[in-house]
LOKOL-283229 format. One line per field, with one value per atom (N, C-alpha, C): z, x, y; atom name; residue in one letter. Coordinates in Angstrom, 3 decimals. Atoms other than C-alpha are relative to their C-alpha. Last residue first. Example, Ala and Ser with C-alpha at 12.3 -4.5 7.8 and 13.67 -1.06 7.14 Angstrom:
c3 [-0.060 7.140 0.730 0.000 7.800 0.000]
c1 [-0.820 13.670 -0.770 0.890 12.300 0.900]
c2 [-1.190 -1.060 1.090 -1.190 -4.500 1.200]
atom [N CA C N CA C]
res [S S S A A A]
//
This chain:
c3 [-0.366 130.774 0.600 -1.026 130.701 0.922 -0.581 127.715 1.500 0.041 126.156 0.658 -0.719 127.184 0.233 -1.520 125.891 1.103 -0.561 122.782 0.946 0.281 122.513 0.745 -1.558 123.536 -0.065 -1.158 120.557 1.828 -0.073 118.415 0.564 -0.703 119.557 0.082 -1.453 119.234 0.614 -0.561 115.617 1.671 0.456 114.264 1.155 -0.938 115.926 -0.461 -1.394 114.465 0.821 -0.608 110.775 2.016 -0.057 111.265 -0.120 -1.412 111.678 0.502 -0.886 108.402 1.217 0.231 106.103 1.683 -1.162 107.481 -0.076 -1.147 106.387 0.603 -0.371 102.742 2.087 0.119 101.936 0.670 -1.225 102.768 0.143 -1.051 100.318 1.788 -0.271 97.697 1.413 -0.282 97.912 0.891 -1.590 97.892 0.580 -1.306 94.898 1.003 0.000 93.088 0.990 -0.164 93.837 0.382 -1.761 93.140 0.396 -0.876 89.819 1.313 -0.245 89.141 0.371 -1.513 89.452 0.281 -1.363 87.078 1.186 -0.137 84.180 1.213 -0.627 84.081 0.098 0.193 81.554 0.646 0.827 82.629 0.108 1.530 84.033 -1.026 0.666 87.385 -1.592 0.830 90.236 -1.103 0.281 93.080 -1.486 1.831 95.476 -0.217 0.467 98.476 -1.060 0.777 99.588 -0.808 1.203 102.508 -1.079 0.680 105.705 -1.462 0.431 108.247 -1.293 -1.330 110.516 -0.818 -0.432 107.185 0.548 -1.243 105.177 0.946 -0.576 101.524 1.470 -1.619 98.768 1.014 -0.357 95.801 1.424 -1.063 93.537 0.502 -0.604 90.686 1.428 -1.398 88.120 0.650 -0.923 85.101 1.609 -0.220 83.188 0.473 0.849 81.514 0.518 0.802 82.893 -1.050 1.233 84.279 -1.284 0.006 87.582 -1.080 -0.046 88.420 -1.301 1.230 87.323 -0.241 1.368 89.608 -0.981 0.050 92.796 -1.593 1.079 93.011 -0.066 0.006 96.307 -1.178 -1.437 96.567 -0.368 -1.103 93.616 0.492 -0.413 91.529 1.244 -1.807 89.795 0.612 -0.625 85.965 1.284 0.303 84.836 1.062 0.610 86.525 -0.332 0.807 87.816 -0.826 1.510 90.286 -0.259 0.312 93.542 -1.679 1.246 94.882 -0.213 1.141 97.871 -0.761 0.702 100.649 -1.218 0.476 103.407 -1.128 1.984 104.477 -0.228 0.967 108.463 -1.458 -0.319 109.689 -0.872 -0.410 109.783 -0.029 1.551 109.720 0.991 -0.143 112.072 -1.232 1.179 111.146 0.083 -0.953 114.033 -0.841 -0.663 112.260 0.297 -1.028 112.935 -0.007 -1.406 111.641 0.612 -0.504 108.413 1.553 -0.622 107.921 0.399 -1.223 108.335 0.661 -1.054 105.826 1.416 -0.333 103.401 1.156 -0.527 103.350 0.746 -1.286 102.880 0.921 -0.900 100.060 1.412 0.261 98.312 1.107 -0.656 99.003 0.554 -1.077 97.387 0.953 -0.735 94.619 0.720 -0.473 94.388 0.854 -1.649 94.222 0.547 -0.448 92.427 0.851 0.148 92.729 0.132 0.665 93.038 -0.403 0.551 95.453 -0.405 -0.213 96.833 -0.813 -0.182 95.863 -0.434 1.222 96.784 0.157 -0.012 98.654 -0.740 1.089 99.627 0.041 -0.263 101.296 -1.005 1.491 101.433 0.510 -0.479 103.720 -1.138 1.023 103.601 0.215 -0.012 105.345 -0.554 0.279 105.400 0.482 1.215 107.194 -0.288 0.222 109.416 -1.392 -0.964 110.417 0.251 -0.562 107.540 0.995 0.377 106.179 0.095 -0.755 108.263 -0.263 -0.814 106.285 0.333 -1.163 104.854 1.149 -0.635 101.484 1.944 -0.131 101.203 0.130 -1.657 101.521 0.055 -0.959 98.530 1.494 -0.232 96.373 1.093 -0.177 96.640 0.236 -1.457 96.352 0.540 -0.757 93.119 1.358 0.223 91.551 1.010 -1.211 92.644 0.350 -1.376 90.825 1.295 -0.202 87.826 1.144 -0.080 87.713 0.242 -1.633 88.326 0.480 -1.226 85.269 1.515 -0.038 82.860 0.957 1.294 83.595 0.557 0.512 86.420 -1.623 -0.732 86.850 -0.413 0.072 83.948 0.813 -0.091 84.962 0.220 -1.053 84.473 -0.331 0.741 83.220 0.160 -0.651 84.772 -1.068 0.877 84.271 0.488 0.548 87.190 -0.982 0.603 89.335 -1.123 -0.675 92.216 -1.022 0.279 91.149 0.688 1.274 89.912 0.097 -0.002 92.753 -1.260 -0.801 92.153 -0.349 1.217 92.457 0.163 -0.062 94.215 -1.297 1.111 94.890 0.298 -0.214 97.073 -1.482 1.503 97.667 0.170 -0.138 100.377 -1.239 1.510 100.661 0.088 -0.339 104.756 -1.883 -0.253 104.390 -0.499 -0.377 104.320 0.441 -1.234 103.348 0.706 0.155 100.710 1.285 -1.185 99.760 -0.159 0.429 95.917 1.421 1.462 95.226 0.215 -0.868 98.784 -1.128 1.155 97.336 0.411 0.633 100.400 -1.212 2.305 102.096 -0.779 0.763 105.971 -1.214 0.183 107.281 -0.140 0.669 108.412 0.532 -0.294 107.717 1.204 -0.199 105.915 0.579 -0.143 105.607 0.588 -1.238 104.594 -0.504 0.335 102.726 1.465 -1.770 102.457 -0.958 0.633 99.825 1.505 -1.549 99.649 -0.301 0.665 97.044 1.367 0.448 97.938 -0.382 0.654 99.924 -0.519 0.459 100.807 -0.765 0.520 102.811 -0.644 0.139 104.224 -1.241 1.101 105.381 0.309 -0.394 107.444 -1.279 1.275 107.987 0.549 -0.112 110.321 -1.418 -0.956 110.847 0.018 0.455 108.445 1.104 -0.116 109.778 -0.600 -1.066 111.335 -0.152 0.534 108.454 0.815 1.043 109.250 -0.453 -0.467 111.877 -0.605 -0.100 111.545 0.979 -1.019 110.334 -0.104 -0.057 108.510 0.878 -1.906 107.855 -0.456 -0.467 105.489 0.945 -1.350 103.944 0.000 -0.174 100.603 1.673 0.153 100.993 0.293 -1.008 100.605 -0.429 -0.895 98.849 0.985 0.450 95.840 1.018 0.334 98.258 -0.894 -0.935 98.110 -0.746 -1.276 96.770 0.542 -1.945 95.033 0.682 0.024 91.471 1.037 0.975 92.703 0.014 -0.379 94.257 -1.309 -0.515 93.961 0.298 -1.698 93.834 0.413 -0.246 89.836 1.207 -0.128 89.898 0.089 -1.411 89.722 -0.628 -1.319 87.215 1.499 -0.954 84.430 1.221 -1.204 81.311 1.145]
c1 [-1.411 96.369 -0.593 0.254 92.896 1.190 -1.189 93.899 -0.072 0.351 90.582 1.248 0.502 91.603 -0.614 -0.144 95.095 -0.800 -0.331 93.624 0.416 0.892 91.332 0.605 0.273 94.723 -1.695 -1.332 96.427 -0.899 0.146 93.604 0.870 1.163 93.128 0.005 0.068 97.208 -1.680 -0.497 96.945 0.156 0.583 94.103 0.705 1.334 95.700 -0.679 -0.503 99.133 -1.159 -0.326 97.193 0.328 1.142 95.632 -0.146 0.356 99.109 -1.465 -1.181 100.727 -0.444 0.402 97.350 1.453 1.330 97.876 -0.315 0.326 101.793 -1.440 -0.851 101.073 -0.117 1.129 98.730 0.104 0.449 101.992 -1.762 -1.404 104.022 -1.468 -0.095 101.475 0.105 1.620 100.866 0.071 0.131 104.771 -1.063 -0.505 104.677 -0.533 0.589 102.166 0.153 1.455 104.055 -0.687 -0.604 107.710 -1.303 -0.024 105.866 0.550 1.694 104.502 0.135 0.595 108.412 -1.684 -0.475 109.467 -0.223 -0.929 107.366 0.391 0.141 105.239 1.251 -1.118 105.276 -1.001 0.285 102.624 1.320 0.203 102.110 -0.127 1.147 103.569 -0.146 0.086 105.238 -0.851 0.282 107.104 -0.301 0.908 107.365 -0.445 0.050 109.689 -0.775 1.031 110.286 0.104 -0.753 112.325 -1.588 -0.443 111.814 0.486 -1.672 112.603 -0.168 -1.055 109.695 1.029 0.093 107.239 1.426 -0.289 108.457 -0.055 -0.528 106.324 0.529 0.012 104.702 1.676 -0.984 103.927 -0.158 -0.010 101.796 1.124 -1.437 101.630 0.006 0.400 98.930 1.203 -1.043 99.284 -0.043 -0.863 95.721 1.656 -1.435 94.090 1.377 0.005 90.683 1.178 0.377 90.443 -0.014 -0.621 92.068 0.185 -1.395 89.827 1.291 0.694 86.433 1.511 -0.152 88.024 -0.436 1.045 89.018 -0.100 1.144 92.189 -1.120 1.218 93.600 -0.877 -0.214 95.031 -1.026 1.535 94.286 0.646 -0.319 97.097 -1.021 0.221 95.318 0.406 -1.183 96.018 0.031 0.191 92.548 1.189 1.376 93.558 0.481 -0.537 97.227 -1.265 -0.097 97.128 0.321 0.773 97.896 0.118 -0.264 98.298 -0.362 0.652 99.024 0.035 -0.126 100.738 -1.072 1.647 102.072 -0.329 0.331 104.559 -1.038 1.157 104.865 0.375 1.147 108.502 -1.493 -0.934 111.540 -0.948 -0.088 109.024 0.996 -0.881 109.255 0.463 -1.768 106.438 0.304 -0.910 103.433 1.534 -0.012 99.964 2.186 0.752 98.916 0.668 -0.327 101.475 -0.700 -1.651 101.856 0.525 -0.281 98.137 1.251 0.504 98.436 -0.559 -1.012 101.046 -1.149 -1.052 99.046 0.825 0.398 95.830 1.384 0.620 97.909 -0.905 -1.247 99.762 -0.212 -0.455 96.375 1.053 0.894 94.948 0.072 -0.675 97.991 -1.244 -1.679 97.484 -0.411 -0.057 93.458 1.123 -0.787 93.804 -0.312 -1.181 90.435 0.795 0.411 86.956 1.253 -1.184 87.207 -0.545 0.980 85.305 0.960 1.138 86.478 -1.085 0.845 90.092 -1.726 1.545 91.662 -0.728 0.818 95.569 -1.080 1.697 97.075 -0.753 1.131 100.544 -1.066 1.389 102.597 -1.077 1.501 105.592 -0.506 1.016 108.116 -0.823 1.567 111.216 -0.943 0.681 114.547 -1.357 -0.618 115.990 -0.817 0.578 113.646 0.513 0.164 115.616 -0.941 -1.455 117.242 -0.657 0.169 113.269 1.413 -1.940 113.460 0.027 -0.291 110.357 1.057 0.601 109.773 0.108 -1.228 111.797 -0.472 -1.728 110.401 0.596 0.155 106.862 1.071 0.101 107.381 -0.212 -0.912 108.627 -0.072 -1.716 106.183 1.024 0.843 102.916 1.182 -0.338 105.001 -0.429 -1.561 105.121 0.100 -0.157 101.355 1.516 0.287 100.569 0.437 -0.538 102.051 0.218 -1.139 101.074 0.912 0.074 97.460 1.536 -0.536 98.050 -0.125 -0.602 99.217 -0.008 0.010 96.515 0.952 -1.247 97.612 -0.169 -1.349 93.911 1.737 -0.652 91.316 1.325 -1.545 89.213 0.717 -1.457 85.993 1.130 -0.754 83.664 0.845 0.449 81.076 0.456 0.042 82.393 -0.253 1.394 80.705 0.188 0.048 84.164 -1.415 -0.617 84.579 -0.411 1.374 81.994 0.738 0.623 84.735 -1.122 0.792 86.943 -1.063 1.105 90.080 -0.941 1.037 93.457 -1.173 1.327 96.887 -1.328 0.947 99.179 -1.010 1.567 102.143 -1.019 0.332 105.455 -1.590 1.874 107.879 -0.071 0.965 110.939 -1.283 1.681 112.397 0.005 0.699 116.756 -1.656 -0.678 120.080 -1.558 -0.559 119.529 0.080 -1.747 117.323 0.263 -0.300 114.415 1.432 0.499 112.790 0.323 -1.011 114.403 -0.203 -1.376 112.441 1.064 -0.915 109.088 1.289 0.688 106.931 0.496 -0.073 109.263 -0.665 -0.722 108.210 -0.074 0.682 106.310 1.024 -1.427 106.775 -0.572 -1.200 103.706 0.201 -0.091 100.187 2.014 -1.409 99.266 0.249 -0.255 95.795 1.262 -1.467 94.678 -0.094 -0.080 91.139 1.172 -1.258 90.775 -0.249 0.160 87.596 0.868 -0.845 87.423 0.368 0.755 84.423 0.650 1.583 86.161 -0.711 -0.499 89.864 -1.545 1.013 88.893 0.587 0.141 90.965 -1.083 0.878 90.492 0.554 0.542 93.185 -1.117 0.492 94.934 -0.992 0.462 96.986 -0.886 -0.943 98.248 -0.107 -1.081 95.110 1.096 -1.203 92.224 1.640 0.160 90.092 1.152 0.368 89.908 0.873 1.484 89.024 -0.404 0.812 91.405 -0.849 -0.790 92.055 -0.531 0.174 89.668 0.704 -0.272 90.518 -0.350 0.631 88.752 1.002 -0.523 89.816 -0.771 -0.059 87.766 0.095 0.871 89.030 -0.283 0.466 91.365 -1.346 0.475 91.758 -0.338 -0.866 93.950 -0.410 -1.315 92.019 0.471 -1.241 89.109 0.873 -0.694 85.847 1.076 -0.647 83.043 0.945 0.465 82.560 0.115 1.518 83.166 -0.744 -0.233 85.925 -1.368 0.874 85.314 0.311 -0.926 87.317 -0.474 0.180 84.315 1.283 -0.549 85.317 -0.286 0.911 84.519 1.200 0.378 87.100 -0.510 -0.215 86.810 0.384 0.159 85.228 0.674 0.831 85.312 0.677]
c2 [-0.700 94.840 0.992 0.267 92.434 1.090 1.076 90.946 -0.106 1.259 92.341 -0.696 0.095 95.954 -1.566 0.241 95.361 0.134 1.406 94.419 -0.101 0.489 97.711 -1.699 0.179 99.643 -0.723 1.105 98.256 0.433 1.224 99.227 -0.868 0.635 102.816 -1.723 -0.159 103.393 -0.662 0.778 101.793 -0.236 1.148 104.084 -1.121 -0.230 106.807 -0.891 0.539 105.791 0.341 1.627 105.427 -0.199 0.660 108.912 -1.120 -0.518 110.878 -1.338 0.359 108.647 0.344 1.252 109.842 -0.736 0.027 113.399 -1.593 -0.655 112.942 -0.195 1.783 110.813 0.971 0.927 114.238 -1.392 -0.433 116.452 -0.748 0.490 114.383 0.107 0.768 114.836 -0.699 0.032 118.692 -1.762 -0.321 118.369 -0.250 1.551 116.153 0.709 0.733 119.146 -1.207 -0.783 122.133 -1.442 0.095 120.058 0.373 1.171 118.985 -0.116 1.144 122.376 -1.085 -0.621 124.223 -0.502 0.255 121.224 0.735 -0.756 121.597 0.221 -1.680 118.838 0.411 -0.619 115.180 1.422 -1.238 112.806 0.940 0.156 109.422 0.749 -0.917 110.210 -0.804 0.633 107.382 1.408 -1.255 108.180 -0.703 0.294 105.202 1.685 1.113 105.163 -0.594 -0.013 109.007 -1.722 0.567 109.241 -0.585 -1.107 111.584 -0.233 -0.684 109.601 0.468 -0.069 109.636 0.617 -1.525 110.239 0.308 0.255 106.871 1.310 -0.362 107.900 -0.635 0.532 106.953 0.428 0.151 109.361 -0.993 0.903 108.884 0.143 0.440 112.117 -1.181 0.530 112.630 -0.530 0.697 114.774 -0.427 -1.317 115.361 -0.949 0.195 112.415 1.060 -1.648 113.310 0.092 0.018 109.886 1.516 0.431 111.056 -0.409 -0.733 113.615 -0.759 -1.185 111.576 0.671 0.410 108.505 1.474 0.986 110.679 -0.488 0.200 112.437 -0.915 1.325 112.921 -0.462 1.451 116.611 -1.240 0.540 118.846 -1.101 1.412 121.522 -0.681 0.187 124.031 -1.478 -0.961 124.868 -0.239 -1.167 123.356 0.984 -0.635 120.240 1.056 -1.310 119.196 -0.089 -0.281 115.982 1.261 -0.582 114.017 0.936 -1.012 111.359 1.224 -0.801 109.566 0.902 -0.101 106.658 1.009 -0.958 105.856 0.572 -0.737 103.841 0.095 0.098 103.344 0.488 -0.860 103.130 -0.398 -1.174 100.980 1.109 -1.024 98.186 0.785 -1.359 94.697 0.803 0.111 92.789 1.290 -0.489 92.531 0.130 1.364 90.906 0.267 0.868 94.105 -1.491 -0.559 96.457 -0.916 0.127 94.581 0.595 1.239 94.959 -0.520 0.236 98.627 -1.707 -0.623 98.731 0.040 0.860 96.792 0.499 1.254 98.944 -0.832 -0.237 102.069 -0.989 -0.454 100.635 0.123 1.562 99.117 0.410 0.759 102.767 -1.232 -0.231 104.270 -0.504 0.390 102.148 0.848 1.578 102.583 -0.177 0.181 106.283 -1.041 -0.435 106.147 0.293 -1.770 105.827 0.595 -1.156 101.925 1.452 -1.089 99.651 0.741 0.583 95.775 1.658 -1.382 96.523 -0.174 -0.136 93.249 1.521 -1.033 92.933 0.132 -0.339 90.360 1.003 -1.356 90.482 -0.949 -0.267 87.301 0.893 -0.604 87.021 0.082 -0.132 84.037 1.288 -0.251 83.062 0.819 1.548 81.999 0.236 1.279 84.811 -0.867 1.457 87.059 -1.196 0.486 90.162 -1.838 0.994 90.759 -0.454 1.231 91.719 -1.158 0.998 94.785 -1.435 1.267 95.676 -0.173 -0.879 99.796 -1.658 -1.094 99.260 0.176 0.647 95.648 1.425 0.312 97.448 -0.807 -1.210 99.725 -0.228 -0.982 96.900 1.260 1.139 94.599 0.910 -0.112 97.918 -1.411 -1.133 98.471 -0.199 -0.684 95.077 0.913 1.210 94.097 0.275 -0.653 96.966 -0.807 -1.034 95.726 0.496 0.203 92.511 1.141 1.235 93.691 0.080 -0.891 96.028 -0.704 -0.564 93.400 1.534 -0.567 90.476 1.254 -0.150 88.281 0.779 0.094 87.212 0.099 1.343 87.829 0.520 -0.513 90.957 -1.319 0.941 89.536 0.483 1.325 92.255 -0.639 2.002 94.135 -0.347 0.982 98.114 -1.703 -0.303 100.089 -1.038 -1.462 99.440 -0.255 -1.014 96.991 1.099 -1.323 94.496 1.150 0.230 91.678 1.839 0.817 92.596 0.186 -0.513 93.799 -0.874 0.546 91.723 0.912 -1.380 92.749 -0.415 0.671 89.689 0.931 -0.904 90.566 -0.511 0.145 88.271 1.052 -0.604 89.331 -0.072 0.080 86.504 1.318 0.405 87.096 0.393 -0.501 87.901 -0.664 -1.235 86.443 1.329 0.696 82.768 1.178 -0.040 83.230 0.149 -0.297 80.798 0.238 -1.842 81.144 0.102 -0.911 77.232 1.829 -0.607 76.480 0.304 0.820 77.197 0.332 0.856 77.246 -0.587 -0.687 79.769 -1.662 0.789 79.017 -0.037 1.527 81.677 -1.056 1.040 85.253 -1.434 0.119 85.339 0.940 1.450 85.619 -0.075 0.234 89.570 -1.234 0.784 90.653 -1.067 1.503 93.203 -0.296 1.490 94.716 -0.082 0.379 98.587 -1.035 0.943 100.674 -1.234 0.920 103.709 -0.837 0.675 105.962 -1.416 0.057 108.309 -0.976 -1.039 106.730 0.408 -0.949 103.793 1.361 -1.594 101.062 0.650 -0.294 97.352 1.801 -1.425 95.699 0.811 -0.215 92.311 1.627 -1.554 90.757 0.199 -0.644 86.904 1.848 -0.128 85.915 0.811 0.763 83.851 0.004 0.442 86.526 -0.876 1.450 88.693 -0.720 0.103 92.556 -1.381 0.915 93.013 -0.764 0.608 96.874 -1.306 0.700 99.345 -1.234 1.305 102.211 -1.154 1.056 105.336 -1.380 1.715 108.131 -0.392 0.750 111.176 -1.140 0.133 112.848 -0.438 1.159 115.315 -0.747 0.776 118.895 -1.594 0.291 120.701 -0.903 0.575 121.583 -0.262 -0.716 122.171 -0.644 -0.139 119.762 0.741 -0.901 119.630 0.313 1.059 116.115 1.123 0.907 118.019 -0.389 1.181 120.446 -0.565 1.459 123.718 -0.835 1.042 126.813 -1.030 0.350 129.166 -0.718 -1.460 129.823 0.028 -0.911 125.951 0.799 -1.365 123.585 0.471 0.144 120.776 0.299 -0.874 122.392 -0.946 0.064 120.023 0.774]
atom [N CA C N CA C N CA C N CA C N CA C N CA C N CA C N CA C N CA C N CA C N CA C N CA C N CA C N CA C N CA C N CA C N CA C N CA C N CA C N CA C N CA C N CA C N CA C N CA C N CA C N CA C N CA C N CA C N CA C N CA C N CA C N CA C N CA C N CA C N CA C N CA C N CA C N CA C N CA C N CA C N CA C N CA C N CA C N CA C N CA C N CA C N CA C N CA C N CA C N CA C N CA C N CA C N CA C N CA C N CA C N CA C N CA C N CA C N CA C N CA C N CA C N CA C N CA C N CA C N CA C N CA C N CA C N CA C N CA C N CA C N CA C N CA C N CA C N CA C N CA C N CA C N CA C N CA C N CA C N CA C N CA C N CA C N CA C N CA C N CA C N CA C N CA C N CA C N CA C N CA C N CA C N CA C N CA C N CA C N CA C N CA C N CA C N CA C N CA C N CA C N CA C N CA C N CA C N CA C N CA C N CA C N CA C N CA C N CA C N CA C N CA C N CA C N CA C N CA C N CA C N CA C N CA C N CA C N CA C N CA C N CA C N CA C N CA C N CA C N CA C N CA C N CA C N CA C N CA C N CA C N CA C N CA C N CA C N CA C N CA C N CA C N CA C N CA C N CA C N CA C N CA C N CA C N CA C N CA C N CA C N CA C N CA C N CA C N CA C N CA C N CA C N CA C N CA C N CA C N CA C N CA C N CA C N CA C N CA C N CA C N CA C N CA C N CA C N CA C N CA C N CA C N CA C N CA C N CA C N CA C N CA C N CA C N CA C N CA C N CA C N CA C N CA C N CA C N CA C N CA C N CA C N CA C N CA C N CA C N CA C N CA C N CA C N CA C N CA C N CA C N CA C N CA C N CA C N CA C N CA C N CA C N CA C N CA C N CA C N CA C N CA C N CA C N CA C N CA C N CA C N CA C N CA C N CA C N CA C N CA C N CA C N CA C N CA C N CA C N CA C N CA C N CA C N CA C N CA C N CA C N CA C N CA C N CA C N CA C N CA C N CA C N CA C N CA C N CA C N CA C N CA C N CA C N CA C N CA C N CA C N CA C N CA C N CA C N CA C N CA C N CA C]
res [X X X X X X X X X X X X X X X X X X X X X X X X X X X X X X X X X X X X X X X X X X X X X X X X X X X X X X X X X X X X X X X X X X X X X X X X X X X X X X X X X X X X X X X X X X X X X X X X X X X X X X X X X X X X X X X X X X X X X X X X X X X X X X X X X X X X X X X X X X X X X X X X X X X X X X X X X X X X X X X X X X X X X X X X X X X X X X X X X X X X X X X X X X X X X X X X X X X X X X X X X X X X X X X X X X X X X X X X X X X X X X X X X X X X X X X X X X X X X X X X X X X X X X X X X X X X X X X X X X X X X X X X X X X X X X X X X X X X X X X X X X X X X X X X X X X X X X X X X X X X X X X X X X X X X X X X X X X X X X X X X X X X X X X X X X X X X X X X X X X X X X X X X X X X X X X X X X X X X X X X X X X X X X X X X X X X X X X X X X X X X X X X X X X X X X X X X X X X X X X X X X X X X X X X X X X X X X X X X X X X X X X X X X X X X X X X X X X X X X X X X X X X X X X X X X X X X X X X X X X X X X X X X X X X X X X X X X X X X X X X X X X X X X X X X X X X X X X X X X X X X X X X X X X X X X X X X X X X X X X X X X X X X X X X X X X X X X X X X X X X X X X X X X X X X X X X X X X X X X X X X X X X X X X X X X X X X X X X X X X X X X X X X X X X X X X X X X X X X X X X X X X X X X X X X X X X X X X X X X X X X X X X X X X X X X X X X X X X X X X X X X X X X X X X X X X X X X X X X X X X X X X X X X X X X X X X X X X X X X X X X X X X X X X X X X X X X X X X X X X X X X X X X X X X X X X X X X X X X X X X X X X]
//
């Protein structure tokens, strides 16, 4: 199958290089200490962030730094297939893994000893580029309900079609089987915190391809702090500041 055109066009239109279109909106569930819905084209991602808390199981409390637990689930009518996705099944657990790990590199979690955070994350519509969707959700609920990060983490993929490397894969892309690369990223400083491919490339294509990546995590990273700047000055118009 054709997935660029001799025009340079992908299926959905758009440039190899170009991404799909973001939106986030921050806030989204009233009774969790932050929370945030994101958008990556068609693929539509809510978390929401419960803490710092008190560690509920105090055998899993350490003395030296804040517990983060994450629980990534999708929703029954997220993708065309209709069939119960039994909870804690092997890619859940997975994902839940990486999107844990990639926001403990980006939490100053010394700073809250003896205590708890719990992400949640649900992917309410899939079209691929979930994970970095899930990532990008979570990090903007972690900004709202106010946990000290060493920077935003940000997060996306990208692939290796018909010889042409493509920004953002959507589901058709992604399903293709080709080599697909996730990368998450800390822009400010410049440190790469999840790198994930499911495919063997020859090393001058996978620098080609990350970079594509890298510089995808970047516009995503510019369009969170404009997200965050409108919604901090939203609450300081309701405060009255």
């Amino acid at each position: 199958m054709e997935y660029v055109s001799p025009e340079g066009l992908r299926l959905d239109g758009r440039r190899p290089m170009e991404m799909r279109q973001i939106r986030a909106e921050i806030g989204a569930v009233a009774m969790a200490d932050g929370s945030a819905v994101f958008e990556m084209g068609n693929t539509k991602v809510i978390a929401a962030v419960y803490g710092p808390r008190e560690v509920q199981n105090r055998s899993q409390q350490v003395n030296d730094h804040a517990l983060v637990r994450c629980e990534y689930t999708m929703a029954n009518f997220s993708t065309g297939d209709r069939f119960r996705r039994p909870k804690g099944d092997r890619r859940s657990t997975e994902i839940s893994l990486v999107i844990r790990q990639t926001m403990e590199a980006c939490i100053l979690t010394h700073l809250m000893p003896r205590s708890q955070i719990d992400i949640f994350v649900q992917v309410l519509q899939a079209d691929g580029g979930t994970r970095s969707a899930c990532i990008n959700a979570a990090t903007l609920a972690l900004a709202d309900a106010g946990i000290p990060m060493r920077d935003l983490v940000t997060s996306c993929s990208a692939g290796y079609l018909n010889s042409t490397p493509l920004l953002d894969l959507n589901y058709a892309e992604d399903s293709a089987g080709g080599p697909d690369v996730t990368v998450g990223i800390l822009p400010k400083l410049d440190k790469v915190t999840l790198l994930q491919m499911d495919a063997k490339l020859p090393l001058d294509i996978f620098e080609n391809v990350m970079q594509l990546a890298v510089e995808g995590c970047k516009a995503i990273a510019n369009y969170m702090r404009e997200v965050l700047l409108e919604h901090t000055k939203k609450l300081e118009c309701r405060r009255g500041i």
